[in-house]
BAZA-905373 format. One record per residue: y, x, z of N, C-alpha, C in turn. Coordinates in Angstrom, 1 decimal. Each point is the difference from the previous one (the first is absolute). Last residue first. Example, Ala and Ser with C-alpha at 12.3 -4.5 7.8 and 13.67 -1.06 7.14 Angstrom:
! residues 2
<titor <-2.2; 12.8; 7.1>; <1.1; 0.9; 0.0>; <1.1; -0.8; 0.8>>
<titor <-5.7; 0.3; -0.1>; <1.2; -0.9; 0.0>; <1.2; 0.9; 0.0>>
//
This chain:
! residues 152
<titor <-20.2; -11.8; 29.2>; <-0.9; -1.4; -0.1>; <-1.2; -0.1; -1.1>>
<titor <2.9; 4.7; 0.4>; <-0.5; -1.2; 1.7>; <-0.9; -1.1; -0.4>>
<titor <2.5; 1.8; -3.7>; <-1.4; 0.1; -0.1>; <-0.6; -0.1; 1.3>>
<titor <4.6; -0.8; -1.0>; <-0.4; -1.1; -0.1>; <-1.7; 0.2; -0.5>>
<titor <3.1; 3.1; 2.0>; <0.4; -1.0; 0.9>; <-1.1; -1.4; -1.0>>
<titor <0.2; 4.4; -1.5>; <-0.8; 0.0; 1.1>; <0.1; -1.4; 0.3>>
<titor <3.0; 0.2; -3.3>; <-1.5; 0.4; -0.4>; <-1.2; 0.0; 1.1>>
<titor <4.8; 0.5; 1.4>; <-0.5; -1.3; -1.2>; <-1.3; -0.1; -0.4>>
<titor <1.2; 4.3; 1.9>; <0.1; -0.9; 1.0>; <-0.2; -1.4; -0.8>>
<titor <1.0; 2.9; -3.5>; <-1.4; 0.2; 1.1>; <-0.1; -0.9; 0.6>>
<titor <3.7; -0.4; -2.1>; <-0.9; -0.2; -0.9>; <-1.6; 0.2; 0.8>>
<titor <3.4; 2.6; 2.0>; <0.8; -1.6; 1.0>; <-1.3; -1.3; -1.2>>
<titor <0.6; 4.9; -1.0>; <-0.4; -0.2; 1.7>; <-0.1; -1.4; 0.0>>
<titor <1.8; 0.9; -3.5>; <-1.0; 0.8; -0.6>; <-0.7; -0.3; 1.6>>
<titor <4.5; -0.2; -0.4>; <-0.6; -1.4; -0.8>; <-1.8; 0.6; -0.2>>
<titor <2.5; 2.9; 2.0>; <0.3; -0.7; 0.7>; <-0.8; -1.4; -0.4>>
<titor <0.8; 3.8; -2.8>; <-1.0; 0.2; 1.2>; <-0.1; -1.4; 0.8>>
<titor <3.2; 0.1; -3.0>; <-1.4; -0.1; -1.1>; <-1.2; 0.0; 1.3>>
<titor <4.9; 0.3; 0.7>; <-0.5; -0.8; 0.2>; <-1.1; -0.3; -0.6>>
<titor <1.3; 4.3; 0.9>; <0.0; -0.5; 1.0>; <-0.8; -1.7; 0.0>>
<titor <1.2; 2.0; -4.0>; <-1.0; 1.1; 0.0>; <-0.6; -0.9; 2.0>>
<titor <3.4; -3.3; -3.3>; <-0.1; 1.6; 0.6>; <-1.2; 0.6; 0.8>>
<titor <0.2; -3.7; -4.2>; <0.5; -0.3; 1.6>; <-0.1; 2.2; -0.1>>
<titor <-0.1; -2.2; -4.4>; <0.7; -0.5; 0.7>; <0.6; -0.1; 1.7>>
<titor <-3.9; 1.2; -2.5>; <0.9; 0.6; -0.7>; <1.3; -0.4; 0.7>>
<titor <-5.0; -1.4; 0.4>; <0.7; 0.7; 1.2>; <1.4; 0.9; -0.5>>
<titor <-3.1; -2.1; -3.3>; <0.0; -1.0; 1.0>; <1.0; 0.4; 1.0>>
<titor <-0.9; 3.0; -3.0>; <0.8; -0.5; -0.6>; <0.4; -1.5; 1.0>>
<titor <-3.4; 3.4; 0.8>; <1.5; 0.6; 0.3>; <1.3; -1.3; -0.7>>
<titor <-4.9; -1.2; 0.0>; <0.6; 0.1; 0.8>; <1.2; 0.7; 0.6>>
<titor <-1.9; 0.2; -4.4>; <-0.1; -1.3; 0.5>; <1.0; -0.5; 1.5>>
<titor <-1.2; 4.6; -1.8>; <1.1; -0.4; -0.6>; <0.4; -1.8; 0.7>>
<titor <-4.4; 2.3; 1.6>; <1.5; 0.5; 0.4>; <1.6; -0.6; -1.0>>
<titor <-4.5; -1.4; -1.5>; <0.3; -0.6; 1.2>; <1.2; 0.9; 0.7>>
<titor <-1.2; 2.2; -4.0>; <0.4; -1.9; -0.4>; <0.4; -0.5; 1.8>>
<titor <-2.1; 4.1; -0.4>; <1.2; 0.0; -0.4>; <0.8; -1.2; 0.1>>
<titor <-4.3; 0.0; 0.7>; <0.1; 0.7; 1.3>; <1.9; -0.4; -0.4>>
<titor <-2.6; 0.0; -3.4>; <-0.1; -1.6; 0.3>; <0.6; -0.1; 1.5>>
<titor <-0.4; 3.8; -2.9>; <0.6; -0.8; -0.2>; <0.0; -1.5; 0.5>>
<titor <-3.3; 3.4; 1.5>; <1.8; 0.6; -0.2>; <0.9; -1.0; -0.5>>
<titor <-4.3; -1.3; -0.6>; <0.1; -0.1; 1.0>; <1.2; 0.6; 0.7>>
<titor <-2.4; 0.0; -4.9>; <1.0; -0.8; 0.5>; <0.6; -0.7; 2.1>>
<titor <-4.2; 3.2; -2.4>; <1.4; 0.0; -0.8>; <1.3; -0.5; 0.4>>
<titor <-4.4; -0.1; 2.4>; <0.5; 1.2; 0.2>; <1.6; 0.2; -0.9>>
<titor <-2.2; -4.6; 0.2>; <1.3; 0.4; 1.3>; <0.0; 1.9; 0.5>>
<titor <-2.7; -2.3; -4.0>; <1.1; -0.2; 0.2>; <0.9; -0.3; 0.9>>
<titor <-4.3; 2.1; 0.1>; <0.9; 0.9; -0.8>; <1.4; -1.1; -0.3>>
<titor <-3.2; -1.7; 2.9>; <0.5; 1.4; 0.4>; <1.0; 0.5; -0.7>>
<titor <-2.4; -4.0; -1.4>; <1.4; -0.2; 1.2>; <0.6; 1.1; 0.5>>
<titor <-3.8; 0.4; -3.2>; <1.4; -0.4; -0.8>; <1.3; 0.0; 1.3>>
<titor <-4.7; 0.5; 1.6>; <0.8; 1.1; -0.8>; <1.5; -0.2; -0.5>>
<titor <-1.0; -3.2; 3.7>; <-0.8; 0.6; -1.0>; <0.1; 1.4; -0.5>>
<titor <0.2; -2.7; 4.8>; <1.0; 0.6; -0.9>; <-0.5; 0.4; -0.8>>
<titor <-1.4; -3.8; 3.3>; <-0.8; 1.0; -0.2>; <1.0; 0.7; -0.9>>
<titor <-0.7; -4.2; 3.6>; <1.1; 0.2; -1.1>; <-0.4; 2.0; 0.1>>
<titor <-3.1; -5.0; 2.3>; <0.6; 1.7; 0.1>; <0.3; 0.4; -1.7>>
<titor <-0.9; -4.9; 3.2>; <0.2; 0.8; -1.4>; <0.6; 1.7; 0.6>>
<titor <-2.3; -4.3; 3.4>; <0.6; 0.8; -0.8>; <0.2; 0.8; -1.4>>
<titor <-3.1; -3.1; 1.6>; <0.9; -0.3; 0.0>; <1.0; 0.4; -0.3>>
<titor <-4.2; 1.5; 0.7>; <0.5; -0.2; -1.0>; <1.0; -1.2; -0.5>>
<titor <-1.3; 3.6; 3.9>; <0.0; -1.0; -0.2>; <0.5; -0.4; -1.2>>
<titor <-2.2; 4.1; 0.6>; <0.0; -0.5; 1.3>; <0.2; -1.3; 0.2>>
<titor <0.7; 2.1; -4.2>; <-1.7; -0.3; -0.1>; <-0.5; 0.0; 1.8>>
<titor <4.7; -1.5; -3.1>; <-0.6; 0.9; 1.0>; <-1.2; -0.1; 0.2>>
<titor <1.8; -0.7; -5.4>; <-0.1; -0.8; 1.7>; <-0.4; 1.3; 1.0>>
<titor <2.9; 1.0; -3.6>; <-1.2; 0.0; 0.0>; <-0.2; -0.6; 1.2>>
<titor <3.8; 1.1; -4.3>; <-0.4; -0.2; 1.1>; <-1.4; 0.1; 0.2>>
<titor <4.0; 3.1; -2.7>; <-1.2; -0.8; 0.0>; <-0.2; -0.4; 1.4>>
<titor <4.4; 2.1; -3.2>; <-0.8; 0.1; 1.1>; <-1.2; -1.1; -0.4>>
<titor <3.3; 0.9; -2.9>; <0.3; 1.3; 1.3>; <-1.0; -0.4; 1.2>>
<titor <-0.3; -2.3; -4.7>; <-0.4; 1.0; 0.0>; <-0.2; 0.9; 1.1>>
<titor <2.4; -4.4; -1.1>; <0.5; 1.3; -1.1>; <-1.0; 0.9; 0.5>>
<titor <-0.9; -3.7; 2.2>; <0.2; 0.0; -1.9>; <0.2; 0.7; -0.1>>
<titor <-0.3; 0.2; 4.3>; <-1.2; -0.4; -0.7>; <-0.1; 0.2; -1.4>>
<titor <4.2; -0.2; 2.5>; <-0.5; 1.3; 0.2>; <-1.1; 0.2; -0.8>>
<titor <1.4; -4.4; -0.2>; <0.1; 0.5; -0.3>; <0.3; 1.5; -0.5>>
<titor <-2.4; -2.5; 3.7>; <-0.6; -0.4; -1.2>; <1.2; 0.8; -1.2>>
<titor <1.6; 0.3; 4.0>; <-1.8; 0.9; -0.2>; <-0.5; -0.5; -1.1>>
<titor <3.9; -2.6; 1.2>; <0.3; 1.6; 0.0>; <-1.3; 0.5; -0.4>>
<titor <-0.2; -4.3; 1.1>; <0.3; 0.6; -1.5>; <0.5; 1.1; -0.1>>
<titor <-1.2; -1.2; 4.4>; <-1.6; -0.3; -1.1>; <0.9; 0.4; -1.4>>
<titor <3.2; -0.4; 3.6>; <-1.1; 1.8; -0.1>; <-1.3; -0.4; -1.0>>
<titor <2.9; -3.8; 0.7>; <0.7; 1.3; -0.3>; <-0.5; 1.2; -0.5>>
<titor <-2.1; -3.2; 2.3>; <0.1; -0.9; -1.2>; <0.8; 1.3; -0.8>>
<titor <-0.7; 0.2; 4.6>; <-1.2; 0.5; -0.4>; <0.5; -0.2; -1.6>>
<titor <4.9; 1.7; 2.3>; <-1.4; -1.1; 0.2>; <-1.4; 0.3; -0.9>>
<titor <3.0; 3.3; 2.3>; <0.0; -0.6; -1.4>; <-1.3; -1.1; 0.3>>
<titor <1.8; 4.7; 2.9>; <0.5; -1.7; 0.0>; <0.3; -0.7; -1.4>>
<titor <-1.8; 4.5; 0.9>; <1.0; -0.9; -1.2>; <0.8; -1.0; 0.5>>
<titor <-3.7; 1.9; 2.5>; <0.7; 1.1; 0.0>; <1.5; -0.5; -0.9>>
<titor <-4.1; -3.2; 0.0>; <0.8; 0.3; 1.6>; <1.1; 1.2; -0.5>>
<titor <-2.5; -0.7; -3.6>; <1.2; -1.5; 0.4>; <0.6; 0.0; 1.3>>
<titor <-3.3; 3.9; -1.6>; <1.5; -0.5; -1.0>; <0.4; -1.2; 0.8>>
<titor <-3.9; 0.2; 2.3>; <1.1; 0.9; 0.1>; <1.2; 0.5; -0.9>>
<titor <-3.4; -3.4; -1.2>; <0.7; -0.2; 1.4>; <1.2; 0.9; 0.1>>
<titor <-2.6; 1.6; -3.4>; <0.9; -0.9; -0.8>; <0.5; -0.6; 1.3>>
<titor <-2.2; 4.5; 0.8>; <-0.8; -1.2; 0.3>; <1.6; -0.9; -1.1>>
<titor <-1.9; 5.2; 0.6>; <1.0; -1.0; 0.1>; <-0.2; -1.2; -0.7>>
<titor <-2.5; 5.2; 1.1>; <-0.2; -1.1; -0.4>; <1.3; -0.8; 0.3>>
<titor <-0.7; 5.1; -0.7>; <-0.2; -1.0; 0.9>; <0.4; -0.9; -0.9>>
<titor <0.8; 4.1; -2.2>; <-1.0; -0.5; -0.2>; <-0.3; -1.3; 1.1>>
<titor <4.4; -0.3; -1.0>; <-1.3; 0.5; -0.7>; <-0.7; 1.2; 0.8>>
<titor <4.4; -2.7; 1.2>; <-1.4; -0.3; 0.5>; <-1.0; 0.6; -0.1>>
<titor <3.6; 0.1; -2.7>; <0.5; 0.6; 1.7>; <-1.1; -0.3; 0.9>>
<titor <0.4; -2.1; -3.8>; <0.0; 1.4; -0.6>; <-0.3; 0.8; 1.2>>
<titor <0.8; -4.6; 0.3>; <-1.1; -0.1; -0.5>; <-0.6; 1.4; 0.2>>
<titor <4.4; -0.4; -0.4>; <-0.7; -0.7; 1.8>; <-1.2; 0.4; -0.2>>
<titor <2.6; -0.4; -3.7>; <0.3; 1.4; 0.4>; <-0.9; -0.2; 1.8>>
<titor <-0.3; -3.4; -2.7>; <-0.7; 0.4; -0.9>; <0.0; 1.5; 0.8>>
<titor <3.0; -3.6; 1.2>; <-1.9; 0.0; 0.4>; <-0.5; 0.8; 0.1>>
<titor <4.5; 0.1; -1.4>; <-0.4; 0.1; 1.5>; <-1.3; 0.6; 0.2>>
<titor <1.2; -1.5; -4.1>; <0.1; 1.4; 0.1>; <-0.2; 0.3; 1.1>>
<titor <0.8; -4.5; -0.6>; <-1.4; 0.3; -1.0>; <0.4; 1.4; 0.6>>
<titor <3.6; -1.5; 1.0>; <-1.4; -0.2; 1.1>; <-1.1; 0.2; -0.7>>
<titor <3.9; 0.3; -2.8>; <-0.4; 0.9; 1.3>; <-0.7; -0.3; 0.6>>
<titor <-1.5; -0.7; -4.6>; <1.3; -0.5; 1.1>; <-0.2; 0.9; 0.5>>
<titor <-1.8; 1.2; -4.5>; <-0.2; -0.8; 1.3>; <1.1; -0.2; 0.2>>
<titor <-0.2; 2.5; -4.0>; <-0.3; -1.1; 0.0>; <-0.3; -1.1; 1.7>>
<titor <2.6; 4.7; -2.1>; <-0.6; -0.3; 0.8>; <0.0; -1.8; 0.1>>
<titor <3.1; 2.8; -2.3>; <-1.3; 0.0; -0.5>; <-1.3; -0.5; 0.7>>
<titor <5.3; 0.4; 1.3>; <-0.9; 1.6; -0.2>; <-1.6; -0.6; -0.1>>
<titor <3.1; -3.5; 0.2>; <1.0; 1.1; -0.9>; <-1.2; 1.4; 0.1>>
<titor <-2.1; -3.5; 2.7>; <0.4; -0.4; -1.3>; <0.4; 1.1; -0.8>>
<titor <0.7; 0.4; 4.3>; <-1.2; 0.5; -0.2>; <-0.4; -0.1; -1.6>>
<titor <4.0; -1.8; 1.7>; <-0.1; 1.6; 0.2>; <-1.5; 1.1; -0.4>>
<titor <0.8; -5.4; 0.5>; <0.5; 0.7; -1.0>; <0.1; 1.0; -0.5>>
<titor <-1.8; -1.3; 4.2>; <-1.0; -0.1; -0.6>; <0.9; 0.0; -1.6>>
<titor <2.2; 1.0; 3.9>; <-0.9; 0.3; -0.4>; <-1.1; -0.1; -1.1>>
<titor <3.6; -2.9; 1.2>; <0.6; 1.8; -0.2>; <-1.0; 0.4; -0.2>>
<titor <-1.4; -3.8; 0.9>; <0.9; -0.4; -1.3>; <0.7; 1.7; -0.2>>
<titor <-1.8; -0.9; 4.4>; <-1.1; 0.1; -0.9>; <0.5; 0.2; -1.4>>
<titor <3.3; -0.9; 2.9>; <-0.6; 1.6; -0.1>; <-1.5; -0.3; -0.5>>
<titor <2.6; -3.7; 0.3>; <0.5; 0.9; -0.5>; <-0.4; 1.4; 0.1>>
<titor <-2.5; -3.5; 2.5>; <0.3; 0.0; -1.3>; <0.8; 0.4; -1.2>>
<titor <0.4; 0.5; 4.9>; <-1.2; 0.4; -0.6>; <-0.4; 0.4; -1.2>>
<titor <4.1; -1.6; 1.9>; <-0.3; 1.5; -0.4>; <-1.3; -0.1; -0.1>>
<titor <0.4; -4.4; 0.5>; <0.8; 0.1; -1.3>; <0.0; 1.6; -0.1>>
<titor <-2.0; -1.1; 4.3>; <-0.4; -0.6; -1.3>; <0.3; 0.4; -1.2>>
<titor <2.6; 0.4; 3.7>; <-1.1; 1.4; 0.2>; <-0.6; -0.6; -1.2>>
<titor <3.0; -3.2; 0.8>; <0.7; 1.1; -0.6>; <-1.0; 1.3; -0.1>>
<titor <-1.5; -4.3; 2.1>; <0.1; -0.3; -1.3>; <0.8; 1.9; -0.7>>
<titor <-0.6; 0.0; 4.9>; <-1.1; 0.0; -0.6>; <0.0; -0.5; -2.1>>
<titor <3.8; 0.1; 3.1>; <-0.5; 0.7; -0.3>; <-1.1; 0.7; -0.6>>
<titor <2.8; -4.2; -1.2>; <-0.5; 0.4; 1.0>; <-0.3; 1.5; -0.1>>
<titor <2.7; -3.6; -2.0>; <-0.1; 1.2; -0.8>; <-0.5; 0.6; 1.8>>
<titor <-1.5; -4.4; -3.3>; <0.9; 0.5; 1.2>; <-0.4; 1.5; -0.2>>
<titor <0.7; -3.8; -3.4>; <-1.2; 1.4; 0.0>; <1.1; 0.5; 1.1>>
<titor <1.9; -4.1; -1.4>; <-1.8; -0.3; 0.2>; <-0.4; 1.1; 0.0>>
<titor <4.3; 0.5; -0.4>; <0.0; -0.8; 1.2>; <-1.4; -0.5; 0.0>>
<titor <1.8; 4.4; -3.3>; <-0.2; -1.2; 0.0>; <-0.6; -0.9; 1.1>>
<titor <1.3; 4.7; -1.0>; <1.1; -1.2; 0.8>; <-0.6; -1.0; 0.1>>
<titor <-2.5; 3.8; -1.7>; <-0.2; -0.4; 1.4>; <1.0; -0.8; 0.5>>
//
C-alpha cells in the first residue's frame, strides 16, 4: 500500500480486508475438506434457513449484496455439486427459486459446525489485534458504513 499509484484510501483499504478475509477463509475451509468458498457456503447455508419457504436467487443478491453475474455462478455451482436445485417462479418466471437438496442438507448437517468454526476463527484472527472495546466499536461504526451506503 506505499506504493504512490494505489492510494491508500479508505475505501481502497476496506477492499484489500475484504479480500484478505475471503483468502482467510476460504483457505480454512480448504484445510478442513470443504470444497466451497465462503460465500458459496453463505448461499447454500441461506438457502438452508429458508427451507421449506421459498427464496428467490434476487433475494441471495439483495441479502448478499452480490452482484446478479456473481450470484448466477454461485447457484450454478451450488447446481453442480448437487446442494441445491433451481426452478422458475411459476408467478413470475423471471424469477428463479433456489431449493436445498438432499445432498445440500446432509452436507451442511455434517459440516455446518465446522464451517460455523472456520468463520469464528476467521474473524477472531481478523480482530486479534484490537481490544474487545475496539472490536465493538469497529463493529458499530462497519454498520453505520454499510447503512450509510445502502440509503442510496
Amino acid at each position: 500500500m506505499s506504493d504512490s499509484s494505489f492510494p491508500n484510501s479508505l475505501g481502497q483499504q476496506l477492499k484489500i480486508l475484504n479480500i484478505l478475509f475471503e483468502k482467510e477463509m476460504n483457505n480454512g475451509l480448504k484445510q478442513l475438506g470443504i470444497s466451497l468458498t465462503g460465500t458459496q457456503t453463505a448461499v447454500l447455508m441461506q438457502v438452508a434457513s429458508r427451507d421449506p419457504q421459498q427464496l428467490t436467487q434476487k433475494e441471495v443478491e439483495t441479502t448478499l449484496r452480490l452482484s446478479h453475474p456473481t450470484t448466477r455462478g454461485i447457484v450454478k455451482r451450488l447446481v453442480a455439486t448437487g446442494s441445491i436445485t433451481t426452478i422458475p417462479d411459476a408467478t413470475d418466471r423471471r424469477q428463479i427459486i433456489l431449493q436445498l437438496t438432499t445432498a445440500g442438507a446432509t452436507f451442511l448437517e455434517k459440516n455446518s459446525a465446522q464451517i460455523k468454526a472456520q468463520t469464528a476463527r476467521s474473524e477472531t484472527k481478523l480482530t486479534s489485534r484490537l481490544t474487545l472495546d475496539e472490536t465493538q466499536t469497529l463493529s458499530q461504526l462497519v454498520t453505520k458504513m454499510i447503512t450509510s451506503l445502502d440509503e442510496n
